[in-house]
N, CA, C and O atoms as a GROMACS GRO file, in nm:
protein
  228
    1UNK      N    1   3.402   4.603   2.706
    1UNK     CA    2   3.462   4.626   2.836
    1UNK      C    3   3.445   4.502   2.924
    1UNK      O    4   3.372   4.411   2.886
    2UNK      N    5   3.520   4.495   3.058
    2UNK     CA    6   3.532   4.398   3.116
    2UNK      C    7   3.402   4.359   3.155
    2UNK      O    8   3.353   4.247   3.139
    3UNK      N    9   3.338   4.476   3.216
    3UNK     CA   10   3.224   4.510   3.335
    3UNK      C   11   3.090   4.446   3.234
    3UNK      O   12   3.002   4.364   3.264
    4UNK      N   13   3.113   4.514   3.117
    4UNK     CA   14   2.961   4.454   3.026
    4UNK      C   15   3.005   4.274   2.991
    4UNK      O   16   2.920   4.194   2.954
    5UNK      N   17   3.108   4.250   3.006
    5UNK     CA   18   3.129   4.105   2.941
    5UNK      C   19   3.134   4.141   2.792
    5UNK      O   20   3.113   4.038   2.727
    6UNK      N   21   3.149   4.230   2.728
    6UNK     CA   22   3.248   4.240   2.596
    6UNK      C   23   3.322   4.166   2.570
    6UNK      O   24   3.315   4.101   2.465
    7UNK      N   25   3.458   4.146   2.699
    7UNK     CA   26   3.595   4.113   2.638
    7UNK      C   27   3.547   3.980   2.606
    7UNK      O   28   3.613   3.947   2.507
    8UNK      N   29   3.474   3.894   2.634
    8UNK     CA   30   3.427   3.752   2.584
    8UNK      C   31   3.422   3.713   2.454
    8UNK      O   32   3.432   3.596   2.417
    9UNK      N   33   3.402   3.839   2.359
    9UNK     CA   34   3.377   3.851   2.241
    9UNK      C   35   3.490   3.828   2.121
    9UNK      O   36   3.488   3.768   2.014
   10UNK      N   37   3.622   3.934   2.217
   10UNK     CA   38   3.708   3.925   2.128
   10UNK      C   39   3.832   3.808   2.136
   10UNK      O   40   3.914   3.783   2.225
   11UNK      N   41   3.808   3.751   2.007
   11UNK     CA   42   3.970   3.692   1.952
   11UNK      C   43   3.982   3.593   2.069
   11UNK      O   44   3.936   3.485   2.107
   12UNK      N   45   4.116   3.739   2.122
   12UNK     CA   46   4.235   3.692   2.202
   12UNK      C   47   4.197   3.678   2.341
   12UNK      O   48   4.280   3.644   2.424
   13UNK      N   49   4.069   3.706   2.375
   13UNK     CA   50   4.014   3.658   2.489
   13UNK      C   51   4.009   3.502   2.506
   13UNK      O   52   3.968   3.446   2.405
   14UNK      N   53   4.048   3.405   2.628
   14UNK     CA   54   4.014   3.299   2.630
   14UNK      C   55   3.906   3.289   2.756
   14UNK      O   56   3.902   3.391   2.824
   15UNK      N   57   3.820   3.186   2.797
   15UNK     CA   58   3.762   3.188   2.879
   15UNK      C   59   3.737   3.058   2.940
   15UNK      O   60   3.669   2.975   2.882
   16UNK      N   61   3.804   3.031   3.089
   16UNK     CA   62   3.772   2.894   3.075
   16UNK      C   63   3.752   2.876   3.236
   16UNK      O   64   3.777   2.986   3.285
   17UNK      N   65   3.726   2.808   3.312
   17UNK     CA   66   3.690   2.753   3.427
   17UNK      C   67   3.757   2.638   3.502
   17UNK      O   68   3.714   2.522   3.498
   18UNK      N   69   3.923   2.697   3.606
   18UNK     CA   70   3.950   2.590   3.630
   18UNK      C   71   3.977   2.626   3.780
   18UNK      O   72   3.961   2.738   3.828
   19UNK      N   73   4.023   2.505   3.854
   19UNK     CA   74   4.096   2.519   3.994
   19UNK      C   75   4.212   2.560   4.017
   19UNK      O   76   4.243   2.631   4.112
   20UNK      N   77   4.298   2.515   3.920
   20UNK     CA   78   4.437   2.547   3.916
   20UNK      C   79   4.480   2.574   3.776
   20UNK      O   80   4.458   2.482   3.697
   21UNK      N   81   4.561   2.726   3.710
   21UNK     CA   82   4.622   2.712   3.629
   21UNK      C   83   4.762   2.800   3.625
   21UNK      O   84   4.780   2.907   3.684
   22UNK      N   85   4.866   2.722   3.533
   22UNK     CA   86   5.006   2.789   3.543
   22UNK      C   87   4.968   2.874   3.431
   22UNK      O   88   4.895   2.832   3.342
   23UNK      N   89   5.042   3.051   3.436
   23UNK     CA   90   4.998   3.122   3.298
   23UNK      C   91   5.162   3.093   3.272
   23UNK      O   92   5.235   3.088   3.371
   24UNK      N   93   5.220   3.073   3.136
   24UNK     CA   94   5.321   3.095   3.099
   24UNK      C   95   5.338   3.211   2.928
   24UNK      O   96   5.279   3.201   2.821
   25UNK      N   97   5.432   3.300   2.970
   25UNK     CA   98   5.467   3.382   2.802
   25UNK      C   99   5.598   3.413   2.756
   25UNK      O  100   5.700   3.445   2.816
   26UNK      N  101   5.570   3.397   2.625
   26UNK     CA  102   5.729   3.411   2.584
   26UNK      C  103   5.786   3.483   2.632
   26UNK      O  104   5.886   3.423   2.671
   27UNK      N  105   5.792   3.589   2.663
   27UNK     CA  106   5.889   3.681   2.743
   27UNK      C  107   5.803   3.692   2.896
   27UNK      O  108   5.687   3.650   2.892
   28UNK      N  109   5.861   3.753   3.045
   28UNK     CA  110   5.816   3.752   3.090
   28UNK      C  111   5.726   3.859   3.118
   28UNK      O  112   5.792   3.963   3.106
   29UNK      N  113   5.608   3.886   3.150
   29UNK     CA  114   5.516   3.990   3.203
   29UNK      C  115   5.468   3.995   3.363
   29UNK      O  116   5.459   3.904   3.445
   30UNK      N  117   5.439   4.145   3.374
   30UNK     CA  118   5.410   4.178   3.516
   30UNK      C  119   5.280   4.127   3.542
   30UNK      O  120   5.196   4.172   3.465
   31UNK      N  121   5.216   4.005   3.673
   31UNK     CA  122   5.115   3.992   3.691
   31UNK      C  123   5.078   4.085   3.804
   31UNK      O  124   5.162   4.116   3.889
   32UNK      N  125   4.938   4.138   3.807
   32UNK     CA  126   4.889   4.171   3.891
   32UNK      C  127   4.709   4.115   3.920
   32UNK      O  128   4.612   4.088   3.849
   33UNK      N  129   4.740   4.118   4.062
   33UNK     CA  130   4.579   4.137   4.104
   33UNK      C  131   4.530   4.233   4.162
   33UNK      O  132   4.592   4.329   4.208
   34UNK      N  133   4.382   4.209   4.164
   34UNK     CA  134   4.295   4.327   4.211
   34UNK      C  135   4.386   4.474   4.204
   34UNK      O  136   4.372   4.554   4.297
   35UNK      N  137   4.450   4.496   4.128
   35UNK     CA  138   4.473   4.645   4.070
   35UNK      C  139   4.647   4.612   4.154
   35UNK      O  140   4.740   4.683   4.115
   36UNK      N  141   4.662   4.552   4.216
   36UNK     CA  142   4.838   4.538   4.276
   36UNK      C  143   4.904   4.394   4.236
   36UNK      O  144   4.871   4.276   4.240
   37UNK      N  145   5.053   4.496   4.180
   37UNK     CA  146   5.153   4.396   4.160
   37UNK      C  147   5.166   4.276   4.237
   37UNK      O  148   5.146   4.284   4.358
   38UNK      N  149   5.205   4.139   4.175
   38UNK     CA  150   5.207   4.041   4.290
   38UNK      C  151   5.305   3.969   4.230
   38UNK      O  152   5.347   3.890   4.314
   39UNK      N  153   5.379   3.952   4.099
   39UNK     CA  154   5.502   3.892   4.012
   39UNK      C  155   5.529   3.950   3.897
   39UNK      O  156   5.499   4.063   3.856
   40UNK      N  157   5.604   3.839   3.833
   40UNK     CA  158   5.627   3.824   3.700
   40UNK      C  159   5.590   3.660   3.618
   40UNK      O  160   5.640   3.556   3.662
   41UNK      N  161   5.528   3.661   3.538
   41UNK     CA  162   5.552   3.570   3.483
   41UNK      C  163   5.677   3.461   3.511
   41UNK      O  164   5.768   3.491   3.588
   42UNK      N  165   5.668   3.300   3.423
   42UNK     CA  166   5.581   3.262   3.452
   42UNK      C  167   5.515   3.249   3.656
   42UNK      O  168   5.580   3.277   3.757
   43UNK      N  169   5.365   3.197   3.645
   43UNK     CA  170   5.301   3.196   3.784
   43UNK      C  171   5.206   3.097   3.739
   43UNK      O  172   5.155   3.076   3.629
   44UNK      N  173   5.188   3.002   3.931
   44UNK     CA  174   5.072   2.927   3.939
   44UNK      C  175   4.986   2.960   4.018
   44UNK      O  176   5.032   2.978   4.130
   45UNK      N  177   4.860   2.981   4.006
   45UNK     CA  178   4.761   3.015   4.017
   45UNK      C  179   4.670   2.925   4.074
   45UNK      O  180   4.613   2.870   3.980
   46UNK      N  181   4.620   2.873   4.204
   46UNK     CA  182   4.491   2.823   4.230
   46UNK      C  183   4.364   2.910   4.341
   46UNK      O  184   4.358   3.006   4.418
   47UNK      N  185   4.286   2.814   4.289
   47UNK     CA  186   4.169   2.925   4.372
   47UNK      C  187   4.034   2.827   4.433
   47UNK      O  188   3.990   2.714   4.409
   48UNK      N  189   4.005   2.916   4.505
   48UNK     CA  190   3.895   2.806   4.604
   48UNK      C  191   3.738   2.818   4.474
   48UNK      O  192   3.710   2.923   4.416
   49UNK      N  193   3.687   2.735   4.462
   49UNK     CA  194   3.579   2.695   4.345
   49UNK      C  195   3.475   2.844   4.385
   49UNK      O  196   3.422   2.892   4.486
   50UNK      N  197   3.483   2.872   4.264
   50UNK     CA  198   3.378   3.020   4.234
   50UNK      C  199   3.396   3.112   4.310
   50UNK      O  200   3.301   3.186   4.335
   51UNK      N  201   3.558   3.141   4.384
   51UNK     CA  202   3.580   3.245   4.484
   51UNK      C  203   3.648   3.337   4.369
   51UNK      O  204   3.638   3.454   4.406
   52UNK      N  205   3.719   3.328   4.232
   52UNK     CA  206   3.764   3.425   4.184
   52UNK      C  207   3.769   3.440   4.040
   52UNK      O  208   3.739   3.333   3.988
   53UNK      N  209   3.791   3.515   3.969
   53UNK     CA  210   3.783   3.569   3.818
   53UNK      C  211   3.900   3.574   3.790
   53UNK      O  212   3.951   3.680   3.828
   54UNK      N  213   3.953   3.521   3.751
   54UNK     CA  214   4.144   3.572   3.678
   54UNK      C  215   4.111   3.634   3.500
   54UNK      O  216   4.024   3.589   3.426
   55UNK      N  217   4.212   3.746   3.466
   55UNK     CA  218   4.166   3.777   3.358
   55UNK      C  219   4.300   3.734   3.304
   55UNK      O  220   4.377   3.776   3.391
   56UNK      N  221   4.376   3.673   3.209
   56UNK     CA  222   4.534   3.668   3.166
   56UNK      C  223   4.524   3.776   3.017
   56UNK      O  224   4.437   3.741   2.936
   57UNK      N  225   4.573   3.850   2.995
   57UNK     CA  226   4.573   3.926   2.864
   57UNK      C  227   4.645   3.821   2.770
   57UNK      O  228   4.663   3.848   2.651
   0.00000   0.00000   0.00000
């Protein structure tokens, strides 16, 4: 699970640490944060240093 840090474990999890990243996918997908819609794919993404967690499936 997210909460135990599981998903770290698997595969298709990536995990990485940046300021700014674009997610792009072959087809497009619905992004959301904190539990609400906010696009579609592709999206750029920046964030103030250690203010946030992005998860991309």
């Amino acid at each position: 699970s997210v909460y135990s840090g599981q998903h770290l474990k698997m595969r298709e999890v990536e995990y990485f640490q940046e300021g700014r990243v674009r997610v792009e996918t072959e087809h497009p997908l619905d992004v959301y944060a904190d539990g609400e819609y906010v696009c579609r794919t592709p999206i750029d993404v920046s964030v103030q240093r250690s203010a946030l967690t992005v998860l991309v499936p």
